[in-house]
C-alpha positions as CSV (number, residue, x, y, z in Angstrom):
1,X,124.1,108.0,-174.5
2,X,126.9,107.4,-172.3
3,X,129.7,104.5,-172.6
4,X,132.6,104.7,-171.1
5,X,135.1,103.0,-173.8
6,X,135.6,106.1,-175.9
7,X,133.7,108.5,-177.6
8,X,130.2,107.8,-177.2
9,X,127.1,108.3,-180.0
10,X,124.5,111.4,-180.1
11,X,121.2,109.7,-180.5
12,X,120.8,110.8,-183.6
13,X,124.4,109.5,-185.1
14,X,123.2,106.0,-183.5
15,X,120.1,105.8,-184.9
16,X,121.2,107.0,-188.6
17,X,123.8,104.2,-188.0
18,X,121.3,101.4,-187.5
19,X,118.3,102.9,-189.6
20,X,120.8,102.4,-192.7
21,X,122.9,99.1,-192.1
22,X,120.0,96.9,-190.0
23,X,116.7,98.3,-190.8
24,X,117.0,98.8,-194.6
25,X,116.4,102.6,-194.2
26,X,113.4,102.8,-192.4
27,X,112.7,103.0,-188.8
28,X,109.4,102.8,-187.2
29,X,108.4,104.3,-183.7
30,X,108.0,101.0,-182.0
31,X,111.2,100.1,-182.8
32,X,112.8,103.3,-181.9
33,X,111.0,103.0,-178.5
34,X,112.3,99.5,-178.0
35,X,116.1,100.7,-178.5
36,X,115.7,103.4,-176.1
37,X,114.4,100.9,-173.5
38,X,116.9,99.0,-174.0
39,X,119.4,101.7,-173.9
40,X,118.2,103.2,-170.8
41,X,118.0,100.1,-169.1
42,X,121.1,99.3,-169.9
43,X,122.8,102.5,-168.4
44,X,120.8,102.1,-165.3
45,X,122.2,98.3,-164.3
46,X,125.6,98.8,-166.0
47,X,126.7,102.4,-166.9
48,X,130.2,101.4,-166.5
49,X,129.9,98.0,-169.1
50,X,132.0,97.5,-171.8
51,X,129.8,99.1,-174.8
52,X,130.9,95.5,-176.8
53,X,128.5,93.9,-174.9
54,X,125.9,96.1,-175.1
55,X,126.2,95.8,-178.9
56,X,126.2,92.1,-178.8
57,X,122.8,92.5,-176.8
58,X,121.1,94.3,-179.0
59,X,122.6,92.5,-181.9
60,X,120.7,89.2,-180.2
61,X,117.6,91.3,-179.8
62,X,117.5,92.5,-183.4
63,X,117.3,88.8,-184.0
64,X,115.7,87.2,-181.5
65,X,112.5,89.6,-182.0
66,X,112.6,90.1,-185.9
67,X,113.9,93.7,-186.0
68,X,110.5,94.4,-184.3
69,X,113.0,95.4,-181.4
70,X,109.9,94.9,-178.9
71,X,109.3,92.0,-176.5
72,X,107.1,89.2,-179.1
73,X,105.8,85.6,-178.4
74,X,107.6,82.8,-180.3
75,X,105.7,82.6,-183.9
76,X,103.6,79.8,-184.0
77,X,100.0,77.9,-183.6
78,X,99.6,76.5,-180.4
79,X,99.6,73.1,-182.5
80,X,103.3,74.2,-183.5
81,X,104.6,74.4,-180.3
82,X,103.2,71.7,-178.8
83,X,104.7,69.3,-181.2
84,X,108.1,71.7,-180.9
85,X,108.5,71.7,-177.0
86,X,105.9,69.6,-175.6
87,X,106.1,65.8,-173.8
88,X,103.4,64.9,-176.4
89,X,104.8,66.7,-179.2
90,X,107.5,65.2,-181.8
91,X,110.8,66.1,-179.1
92,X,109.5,64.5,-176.2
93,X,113.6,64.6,-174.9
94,X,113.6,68.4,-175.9
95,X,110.8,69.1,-173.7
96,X,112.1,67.3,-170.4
97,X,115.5,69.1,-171.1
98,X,113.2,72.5,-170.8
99,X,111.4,71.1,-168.1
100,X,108.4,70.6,-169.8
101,X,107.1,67.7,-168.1
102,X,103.2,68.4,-168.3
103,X,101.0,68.1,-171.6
104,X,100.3,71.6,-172.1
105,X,103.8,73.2,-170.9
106,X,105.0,73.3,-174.5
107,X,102.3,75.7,-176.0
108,X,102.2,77.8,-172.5
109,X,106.0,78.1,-172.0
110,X,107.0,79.2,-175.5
111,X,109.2,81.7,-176.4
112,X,108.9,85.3,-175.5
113,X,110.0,88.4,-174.7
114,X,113.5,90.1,-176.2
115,X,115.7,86.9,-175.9
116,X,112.9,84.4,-176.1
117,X,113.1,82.4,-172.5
118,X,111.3,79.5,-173.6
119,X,110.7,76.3,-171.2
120,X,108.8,75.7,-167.7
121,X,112.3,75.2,-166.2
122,X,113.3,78.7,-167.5
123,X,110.6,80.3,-166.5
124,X,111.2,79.2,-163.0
125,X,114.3,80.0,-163.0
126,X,113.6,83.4,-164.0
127,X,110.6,83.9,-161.5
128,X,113.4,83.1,-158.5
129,X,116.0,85.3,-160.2
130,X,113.5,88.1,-160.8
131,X,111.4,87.9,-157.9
132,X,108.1,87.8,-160.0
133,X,105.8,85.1,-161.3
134,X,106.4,84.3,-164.8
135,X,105.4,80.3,-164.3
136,X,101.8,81.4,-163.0
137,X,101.7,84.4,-165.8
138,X,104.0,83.7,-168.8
139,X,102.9,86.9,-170.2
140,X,104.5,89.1,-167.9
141,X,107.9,88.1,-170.2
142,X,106.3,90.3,-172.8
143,X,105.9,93.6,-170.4
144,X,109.8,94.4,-171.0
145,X,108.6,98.4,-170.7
146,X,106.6,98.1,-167.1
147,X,109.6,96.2,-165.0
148,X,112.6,98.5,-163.9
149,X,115.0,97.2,-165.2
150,X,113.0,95.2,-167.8
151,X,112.9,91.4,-168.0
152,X,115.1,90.5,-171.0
153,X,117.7,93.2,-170.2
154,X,117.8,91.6,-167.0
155,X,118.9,88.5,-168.2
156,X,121.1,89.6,-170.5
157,X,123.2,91.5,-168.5
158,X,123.4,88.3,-166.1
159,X,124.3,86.0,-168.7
160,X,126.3,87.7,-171.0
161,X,129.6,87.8,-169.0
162,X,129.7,83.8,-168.1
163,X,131.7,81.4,-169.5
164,X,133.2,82.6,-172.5
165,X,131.7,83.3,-175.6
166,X,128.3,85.2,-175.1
167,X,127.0,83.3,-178.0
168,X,127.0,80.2,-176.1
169,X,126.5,80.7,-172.7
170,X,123.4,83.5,-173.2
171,X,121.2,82.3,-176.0
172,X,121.4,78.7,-174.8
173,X,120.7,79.6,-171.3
174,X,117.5,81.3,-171.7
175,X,116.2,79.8,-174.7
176,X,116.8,76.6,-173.2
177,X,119.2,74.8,-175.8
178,X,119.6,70.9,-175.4
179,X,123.6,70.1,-174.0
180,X,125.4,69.8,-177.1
181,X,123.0,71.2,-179.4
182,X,123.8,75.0,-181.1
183,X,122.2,77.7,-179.8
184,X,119.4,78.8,-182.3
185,X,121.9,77.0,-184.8
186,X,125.2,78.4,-184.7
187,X,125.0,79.0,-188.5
188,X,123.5,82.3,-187.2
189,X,126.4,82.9,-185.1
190,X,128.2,84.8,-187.9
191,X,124.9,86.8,-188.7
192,X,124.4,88.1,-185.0
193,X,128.3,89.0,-184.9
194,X,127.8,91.0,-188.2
195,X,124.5,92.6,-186.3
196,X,127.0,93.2,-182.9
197,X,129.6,94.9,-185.5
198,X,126.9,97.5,-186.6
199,X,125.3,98.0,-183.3
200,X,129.1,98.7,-182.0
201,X,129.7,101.2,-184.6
202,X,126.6,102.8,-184.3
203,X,127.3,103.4,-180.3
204,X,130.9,103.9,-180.3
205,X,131.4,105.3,-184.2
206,X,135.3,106.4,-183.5
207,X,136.2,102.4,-182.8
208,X,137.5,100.1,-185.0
209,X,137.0,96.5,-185.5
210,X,136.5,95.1,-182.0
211,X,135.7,90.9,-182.7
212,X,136.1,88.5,-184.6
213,X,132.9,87.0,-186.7
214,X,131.5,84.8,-184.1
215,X,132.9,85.7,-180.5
216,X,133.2,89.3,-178.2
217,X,136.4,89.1,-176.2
């Protein structure tokens, strides 16, 4: 594992780290095999990045997917997200902020992948960013290991760095928060910084304390 702001983890010191502190002493293969995706994908776009964000993305995946650290759907009947995220569901404003403006788009454009892009407006906007067809094949936000560099990485690293707090400005960008409305409710916001702390020390275990509880620098 290589990071350029100090000493950097073995493998086997990282995963130690977060088998103990975020997966209660027990880590299965799939989730080992999702962190090294992520890892690897993450020194192939930015090997030069500051190692505080790639904490604070894995810290979002950790949550985002459950601790299953692979690419999931959003939990959920299709009767559940219709009424969530569909024009004639129980949000009808919610789903034209999302862009979902035909019956149907809420249970077809739900969340998935590592961060959860949920919305037809996302998923367009991710097709044209991307250069593949997520509108026509929603699915294909789920096949993090088959795209180089994988989807979710791929929007995290673009949307991590922009305007401020990453908090704000990545969760509610691709999960498709209303304006004014918290991200996933920020009463979580503390909880994925105390994830991002872990996930820091686990990569770079010679740093000190490197944010506060709810914002990277």
């Amino acid at each position: 594992m290589i990071h350029p702001n100090g000493k950097e983890s073995e493998p086997e010191i990282f995963f130690d780290y977060i088998r103990r502190y975020l997966f209660d002493g027990r880590l299965r293969k799939r989730q080992v095999d999702g962190c090294n995706l992520l890892l690897a994908h993450w020194e192939t776009l930015l090997p030069q990045g500051d190692s505080r964000w790639l904490a604070y993305a894995l810290a979002t995946v950790h949550f985002e997917v459950d601790r299953t650290m692979q690419p999931i759907r959003e939990y959920g009947s299709d009767a559940y997200l219709t009424k969530m995220y569909d024009i004639e569901g129980a949000f009808p404003e919610k789903a034209v902020c999302l862009g979902n403006v035909h019956p149907g788009d809420g249970a077809r454009f739900c969340g998935r992948g590592f961060v959860e892009l949920t919305g037809r407006r996302n998923y367009e906007d991710w097709s044209q960013r991307l250069g593949f067809d997520l509108v026509g094949n929603p699915d294909r936000a789920l096949d993090g290991g088959s795209q180089q560099p994988s989807f979710s990485m791929a929007c995290i690293l673009v949307l991590l760095p922009a305007n401020g707090s990453p908090i704000t400005s990545m969760r509610s960008r691709v999960t498709g928060s209303m304006p004014g409305e918290s991200v996933n409710r920020l009463d979580k916001a503390s909880l994925i910084a105390g994830f991002a702390r872990h996930c820091h020390a686990a990569i770079m275990p010679q740093s000190g304390p490197i944010y506060s509880s709810t914002t990277i620098p």
